[in-house]
N, CA and C atoms as an extended XYZ file, in Angstrom:
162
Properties=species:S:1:pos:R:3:atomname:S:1:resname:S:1:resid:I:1 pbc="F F F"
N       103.931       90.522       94.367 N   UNK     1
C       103.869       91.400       95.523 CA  UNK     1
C       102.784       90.934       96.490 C   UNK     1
N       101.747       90.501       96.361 N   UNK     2
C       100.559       89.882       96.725 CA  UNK     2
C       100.854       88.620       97.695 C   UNK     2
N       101.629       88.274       96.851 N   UNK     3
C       102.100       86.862       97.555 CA  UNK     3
C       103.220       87.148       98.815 C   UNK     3
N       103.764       88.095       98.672 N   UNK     4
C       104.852       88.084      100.036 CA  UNK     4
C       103.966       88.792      100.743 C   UNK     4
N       103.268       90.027      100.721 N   UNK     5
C       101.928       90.531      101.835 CA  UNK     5
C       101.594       89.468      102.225 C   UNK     5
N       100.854       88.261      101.457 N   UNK     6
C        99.803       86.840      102.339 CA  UNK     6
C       100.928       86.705      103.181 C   UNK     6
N       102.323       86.425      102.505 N   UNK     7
C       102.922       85.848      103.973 CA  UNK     7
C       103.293       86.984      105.361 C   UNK     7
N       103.499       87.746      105.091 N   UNK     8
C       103.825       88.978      105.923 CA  UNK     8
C       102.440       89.013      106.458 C   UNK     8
N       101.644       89.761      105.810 N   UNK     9
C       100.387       90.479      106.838 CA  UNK     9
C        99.292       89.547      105.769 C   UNK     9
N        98.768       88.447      106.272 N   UNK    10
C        97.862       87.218      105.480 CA  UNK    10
C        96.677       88.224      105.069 C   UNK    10
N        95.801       89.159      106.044 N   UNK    11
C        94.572       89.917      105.229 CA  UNK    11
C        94.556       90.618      104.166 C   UNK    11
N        96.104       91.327      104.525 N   UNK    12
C        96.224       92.891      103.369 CA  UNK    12
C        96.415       91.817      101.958 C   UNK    12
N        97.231       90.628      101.612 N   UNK    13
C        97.517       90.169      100.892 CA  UNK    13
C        96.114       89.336       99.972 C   UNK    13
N        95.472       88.726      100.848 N   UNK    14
C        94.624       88.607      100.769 CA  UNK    14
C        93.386       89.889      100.327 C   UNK    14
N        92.913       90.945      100.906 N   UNK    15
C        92.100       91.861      100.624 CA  UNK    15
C        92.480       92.092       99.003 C   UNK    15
N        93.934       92.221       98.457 N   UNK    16
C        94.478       92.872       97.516 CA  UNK    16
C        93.888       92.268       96.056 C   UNK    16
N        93.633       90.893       96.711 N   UNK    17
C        93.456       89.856       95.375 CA  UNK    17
C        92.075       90.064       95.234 C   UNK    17
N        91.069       89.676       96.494 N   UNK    18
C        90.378       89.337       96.372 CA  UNK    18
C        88.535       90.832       96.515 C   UNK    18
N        89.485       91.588       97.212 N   UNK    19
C        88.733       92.201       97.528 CA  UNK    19
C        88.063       92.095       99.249 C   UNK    19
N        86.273       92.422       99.363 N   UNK    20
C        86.003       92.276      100.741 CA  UNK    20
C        85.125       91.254      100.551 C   UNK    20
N        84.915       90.276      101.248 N   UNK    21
C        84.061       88.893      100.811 CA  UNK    21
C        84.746       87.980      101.893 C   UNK    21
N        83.988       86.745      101.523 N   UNK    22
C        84.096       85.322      101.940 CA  UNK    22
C        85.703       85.118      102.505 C   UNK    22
N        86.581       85.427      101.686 N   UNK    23
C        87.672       84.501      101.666 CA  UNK    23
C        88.573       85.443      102.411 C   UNK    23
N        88.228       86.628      102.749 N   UNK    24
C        88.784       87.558      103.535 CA  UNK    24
C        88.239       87.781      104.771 C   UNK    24
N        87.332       86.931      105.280 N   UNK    25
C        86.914       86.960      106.447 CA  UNK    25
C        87.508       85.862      107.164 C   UNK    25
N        87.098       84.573      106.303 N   UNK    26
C        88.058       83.379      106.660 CA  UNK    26
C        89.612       83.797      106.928 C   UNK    26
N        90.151       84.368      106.197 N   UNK    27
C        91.544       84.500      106.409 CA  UNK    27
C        91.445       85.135      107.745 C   UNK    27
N        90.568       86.491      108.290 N   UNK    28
C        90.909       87.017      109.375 CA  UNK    28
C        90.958       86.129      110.259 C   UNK    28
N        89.805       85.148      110.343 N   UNK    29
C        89.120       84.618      111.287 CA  UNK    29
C        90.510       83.464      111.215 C   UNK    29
N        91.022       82.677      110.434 N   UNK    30
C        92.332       82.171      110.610 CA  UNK    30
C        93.731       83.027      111.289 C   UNK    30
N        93.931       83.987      110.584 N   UNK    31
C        94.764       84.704      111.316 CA  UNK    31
C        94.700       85.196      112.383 C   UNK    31
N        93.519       85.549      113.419 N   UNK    32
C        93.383       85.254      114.448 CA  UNK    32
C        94.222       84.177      115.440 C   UNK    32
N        93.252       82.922      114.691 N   UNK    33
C        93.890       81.822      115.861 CA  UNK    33
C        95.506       81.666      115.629 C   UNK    33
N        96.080       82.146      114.660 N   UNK    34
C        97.650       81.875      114.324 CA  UNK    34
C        97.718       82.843      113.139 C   UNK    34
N        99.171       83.383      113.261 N   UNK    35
C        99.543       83.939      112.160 CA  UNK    35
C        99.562       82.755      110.692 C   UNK    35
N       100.339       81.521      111.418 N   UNK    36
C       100.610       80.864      110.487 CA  UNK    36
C        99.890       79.797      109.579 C   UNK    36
N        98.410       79.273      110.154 N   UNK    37
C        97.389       79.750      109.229 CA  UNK    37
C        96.358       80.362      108.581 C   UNK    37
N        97.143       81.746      108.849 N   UNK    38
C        96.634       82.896      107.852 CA  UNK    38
C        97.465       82.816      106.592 C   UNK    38
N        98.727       82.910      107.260 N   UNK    39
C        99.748       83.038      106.437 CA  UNK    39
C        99.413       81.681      104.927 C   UNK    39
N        98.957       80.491      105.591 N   UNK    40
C        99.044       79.204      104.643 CA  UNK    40
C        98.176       79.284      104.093 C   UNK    40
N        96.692       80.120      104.695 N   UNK    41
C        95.600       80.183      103.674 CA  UNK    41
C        95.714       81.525      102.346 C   UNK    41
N        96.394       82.165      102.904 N   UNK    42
C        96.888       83.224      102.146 CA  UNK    42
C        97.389       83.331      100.997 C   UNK    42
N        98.503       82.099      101.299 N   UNK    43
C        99.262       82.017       99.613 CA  UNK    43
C        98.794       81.108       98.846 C   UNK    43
N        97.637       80.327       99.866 N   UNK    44
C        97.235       79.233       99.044 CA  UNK    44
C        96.095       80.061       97.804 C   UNK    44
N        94.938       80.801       98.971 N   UNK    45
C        94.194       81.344       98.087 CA  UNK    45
C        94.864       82.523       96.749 C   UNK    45
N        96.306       83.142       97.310 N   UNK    46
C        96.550       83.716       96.107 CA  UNK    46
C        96.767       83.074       94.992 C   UNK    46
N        97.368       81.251       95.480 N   UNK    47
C        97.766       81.117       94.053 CA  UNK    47
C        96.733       80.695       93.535 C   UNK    47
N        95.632       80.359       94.081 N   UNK    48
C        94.591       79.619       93.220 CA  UNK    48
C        94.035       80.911       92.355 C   UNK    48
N        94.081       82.283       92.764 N   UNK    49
C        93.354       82.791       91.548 CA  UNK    49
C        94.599       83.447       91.046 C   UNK    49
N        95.606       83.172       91.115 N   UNK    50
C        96.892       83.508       89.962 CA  UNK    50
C        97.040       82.711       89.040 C   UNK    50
N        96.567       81.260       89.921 N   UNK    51
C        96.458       80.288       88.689 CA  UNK    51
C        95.434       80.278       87.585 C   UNK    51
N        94.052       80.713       88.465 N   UNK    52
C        92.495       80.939       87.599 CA  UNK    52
C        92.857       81.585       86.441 C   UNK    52
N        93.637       83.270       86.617 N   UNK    53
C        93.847       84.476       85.858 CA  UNK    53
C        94.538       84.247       84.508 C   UNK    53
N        95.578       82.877       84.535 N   UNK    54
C        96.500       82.306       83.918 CA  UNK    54
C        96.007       81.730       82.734 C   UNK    54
């Protein structure tokens, strides 16, 4: 579910995993200049800690 939010709305998907921090500011501050890399940092950072959790 996490992962289609990053692509849909990159923060909420992002916030969900990670919480409020570092990697959720970056994402805003990406999604800003483009949806679409929010969107790429989004699923990237989800999978890296789906992968961590694993």
């Amino acid at each position: 579910m996490n992962l289609i939010l990053g692509i849909l709305v990159p923060p909420l998907g992002v916030f969900l995993t990670y919480g409020i921090g570092p990697t959720l500011f970056i994402n805003i501050g990406l999604t800003l200049l483009g949806w679409i890399p929010g969107s790429i940092h989004a699923v990237w950072a989800i999978a890296k800690q789906n992968e961590n959790s694993v």
